[in-house]
N, C-alpha and C positions, 0 to 999 in steps of 0.2 A: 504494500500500500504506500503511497507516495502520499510527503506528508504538504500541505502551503509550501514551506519551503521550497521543495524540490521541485515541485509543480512552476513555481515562481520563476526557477531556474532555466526552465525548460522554453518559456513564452518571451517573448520579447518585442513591446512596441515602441516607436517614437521616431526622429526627424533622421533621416539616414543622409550620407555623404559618398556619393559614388567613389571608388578606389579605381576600378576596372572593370572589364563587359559583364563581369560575372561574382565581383566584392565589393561590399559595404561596411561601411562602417555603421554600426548602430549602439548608440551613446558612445560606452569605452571599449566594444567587441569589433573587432572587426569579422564577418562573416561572409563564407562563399552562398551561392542561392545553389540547392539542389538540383543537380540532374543538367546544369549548365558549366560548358567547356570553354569558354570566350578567351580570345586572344590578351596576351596580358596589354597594357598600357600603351607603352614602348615599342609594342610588335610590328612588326611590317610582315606581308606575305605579298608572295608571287615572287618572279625577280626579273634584274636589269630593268626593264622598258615598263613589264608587265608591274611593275612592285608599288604597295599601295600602304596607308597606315592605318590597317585591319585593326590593330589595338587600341588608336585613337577613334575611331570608327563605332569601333563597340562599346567604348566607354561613354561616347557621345550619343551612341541608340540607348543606351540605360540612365545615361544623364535626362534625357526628353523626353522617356516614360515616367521614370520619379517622380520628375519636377520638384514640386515641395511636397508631395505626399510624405503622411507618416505611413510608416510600416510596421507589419504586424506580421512576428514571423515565428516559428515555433522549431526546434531544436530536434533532427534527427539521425545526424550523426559526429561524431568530433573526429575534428583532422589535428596533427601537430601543431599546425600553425592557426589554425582559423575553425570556426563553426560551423556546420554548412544548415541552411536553413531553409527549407519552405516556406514559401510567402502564404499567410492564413491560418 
């Protein structure tokens, strides 16, 4: 049985700050969104002629969904570095 606490643990809403196509920051966590693979920040794909900045790209499509939304995301599995989270 899971007690407030843990429960508490597990939920997380409020003003997020995009990182990259696929992490946020939400208050002092930063967290990946489940089940998505996006180019990091920094990343470029294709190359020579064809090479484009896929990272900025992605950061910028999740920056203009967000917008100022809060979010509300729930806790399903933990990586080293980050949360990963389902939105709802």
């Amino acid at each position: 049985m899971l007690t407030a606490l843990a429960i508490s643990l597990l939920v997380q809403t409020g003003p997020v700050r995009v990182v990259d196509g696929d992490t946020l920051d939400l208050g002092r966590d930063r967290v990946r969104i489940y089940g998505i693979d996006a180019p990091e920040a920094g990343q470029t794909c294709g190359e020579g002629a064809t090479e484009w900045a896929c990272g900025q790209a992605a950061t910028e499509a999740l920056t203009a969904w967000i917008a100022s939304r809060t979010a509300t995301c729930r806790e399903i599995e933990r990586e080293g570095f980050a949360e990963n989270f389902k939105n709802g």
